[in-house]
N, C-alpha and C positions, 0 to 999 in steps of 0.2 A: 330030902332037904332041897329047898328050891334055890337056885343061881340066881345071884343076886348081879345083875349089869352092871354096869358103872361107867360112865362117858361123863369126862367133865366131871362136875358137881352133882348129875343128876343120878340118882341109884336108883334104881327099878327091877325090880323080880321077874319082868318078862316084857314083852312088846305092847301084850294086851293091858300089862296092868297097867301101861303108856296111855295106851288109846282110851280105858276107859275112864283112867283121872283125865283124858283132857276134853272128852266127851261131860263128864259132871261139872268142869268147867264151863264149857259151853253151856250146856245147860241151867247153871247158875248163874250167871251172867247175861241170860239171853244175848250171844253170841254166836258166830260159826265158826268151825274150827278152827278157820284160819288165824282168825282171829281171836281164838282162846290161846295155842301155841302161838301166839306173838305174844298176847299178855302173859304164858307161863314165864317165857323166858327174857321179857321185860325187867319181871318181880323178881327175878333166880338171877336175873344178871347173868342168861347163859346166852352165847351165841347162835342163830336160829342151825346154824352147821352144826351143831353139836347136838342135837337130837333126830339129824336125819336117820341115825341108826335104830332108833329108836319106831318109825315107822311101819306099822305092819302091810301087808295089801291092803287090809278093808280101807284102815284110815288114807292110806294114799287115795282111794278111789273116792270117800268122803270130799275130801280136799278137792280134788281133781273138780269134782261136782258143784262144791260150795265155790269156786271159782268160776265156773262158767255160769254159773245164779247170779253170782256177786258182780260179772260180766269184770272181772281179773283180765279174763284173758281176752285178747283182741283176736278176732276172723270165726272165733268157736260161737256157733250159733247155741242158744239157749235150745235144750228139747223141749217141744212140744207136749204138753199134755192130751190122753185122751177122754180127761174131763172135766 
Protein backbone atom coordinates (compact mmCIF):
# COMPACT_ATOMS: atom_id res chain seq x y z
CA UNK A 1 0.00 0.00 0.00
CA UNK A 2 1.53 3.21 -1.02
CA UNK A 3 1.47 6.51 1.56
CA UNK A 4 -0.51 8.83 0.54
CA UNK A 5 1.27 12.83 1.54
CA UNK A 6 -0.88 15.40 2.27
CA UNK A 7 0.22 19.15 2.72
CA UNK A 8 -2.48 21.56 2.61
CA UNK A 9 -4.93 20.61 -0.01
CA UNK A 10 -2.63 18.94 -2.08
CA UNK A 11 -2.40 14.77 -1.66
CA UNK A 12 0.17 12.93 -3.58
CA UNK A 13 1.46 9.21 -3.34
CA UNK A 14 5.03 10.44 -3.37
CA UNK A 15 7.59 13.27 -4.54
CA UNK A 16 7.98 11.88 -7.83
CA UNK A 17 4.42 11.52 -8.56
CA UNK A 18 4.80 15.76 -7.63
CA UNK A 19 7.42 16.12 -10.21
CA UNK A 20 5.92 14.24 -12.77
CA UNK A 21 2.30 15.86 -12.81
CA UNK A 22 4.06 19.18 -12.79
CA UNK A 23 6.44 18.10 -15.51
CA UNK A 24 3.06 17.02 -17.97
CA UNK A 25 2.05 20.44 -16.85
CA UNK A 26 4.90 22.00 -18.28
CA UNK A 27 4.66 20.07 -20.95
CA UNK A 28 1.18 20.79 -21.82
CA UNK A 29 1.29 24.27 -21.54
CA UNK A 30 4.53 24.93 -23.10
CA UNK A 31 5.84 26.18 -19.94
CA UNK A 32 8.91 25.83 -17.42
CA UNK A 33 8.58 24.48 -14.37
CA UNK A 34 8.56 27.32 -12.74
CA UNK A 35 6.12 28.42 -14.07
CA UNK A 36 3.84 25.35 -14.37
CA UNK A 37 4.15 25.11 -10.14
CA UNK A 38 3.02 28.80 -10.08
CA UNK A 39 0.14 28.02 -12.38
CA UNK A 40 -0.70 24.62 -10.20
CA UNK A 41 -1.10 26.47 -7.24
CA UNK A 42 -2.69 29.67 -8.79
CA UNK A 43 -5.74 26.94 -10.03
CA UNK A 44 -5.58 24.94 -6.36
CA UNK A 45 -5.45 28.14 -4.48
CA UNK A 46 -2.41 26.71 -2.65
CA UNK A 47 0.39 28.83 -1.29
CA UNK A 48 3.72 28.40 -3.32
CA UNK A 49 5.24 27.31 0.70
CA UNK A 50 3.13 24.60 0.75
CA UNK A 51 4.51 22.40 -1.88
CA UNK A 52 8.06 22.95 -1.07
CA UNK A 53 7.87 19.56 0.70
CA UNK A 54 6.86 18.29 -1.94
CA UNK A 55 10.14 18.78 -4.02
CA UNK A 56 12.52 16.07 -4.98
CA UNK A 57 16.40 16.82 -5.82
CA UNK A 58 15.81 16.27 -9.69
CA UNK A 59 13.05 18.84 -9.79
CA UNK A 60 14.91 21.40 -7.51
CA UNK A 61 17.91 21.05 -9.84
CA UNK A 62 15.21 21.55 -12.91
CA UNK A 63 14.27 24.70 -11.32
CA UNK A 64 17.43 25.86 -10.19
CA UNK A 65 18.28 25.60 -14.27
CA UNK A 66 15.02 26.90 -15.74
CA UNK A 67 15.99 29.99 -13.62
CA UNK A 68 19.33 30.78 -14.71
CA UNK A 69 17.68 30.22 -18.60
CA UNK A 70 14.89 32.36 -17.58
CA UNK A 71 17.77 34.69 -16.22
CA UNK A 72 15.51 34.74 -12.51
CA UNK A 73 18.46 35.07 -11.09
CA UNK A 74 20.68 38.04 -11.05
CA UNK A 75 25.17 37.53 -11.13
CA UNK A 76 24.43 33.58 -12.27
CA UNK A 77 25.82 33.46 -15.63
CA UNK A 78 23.94 31.30 -18.16
CA UNK A 79 26.25 27.98 -19.19
CA UNK A 80 27.65 27.90 -22.16
CA UNK A 81 26.96 25.29 -24.68
CA UNK A 82 29.30 23.02 -26.50
CA UNK A 83 27.32 23.15 -29.53
Amino acid sequence: MSKVTQVNEIEVNSKEQFAATMRQIARKNDLNLIDAITSYCEDNEIQMEDVLPLLDRNLKEEIRVAAIEGRYIRGVKQPSTLF
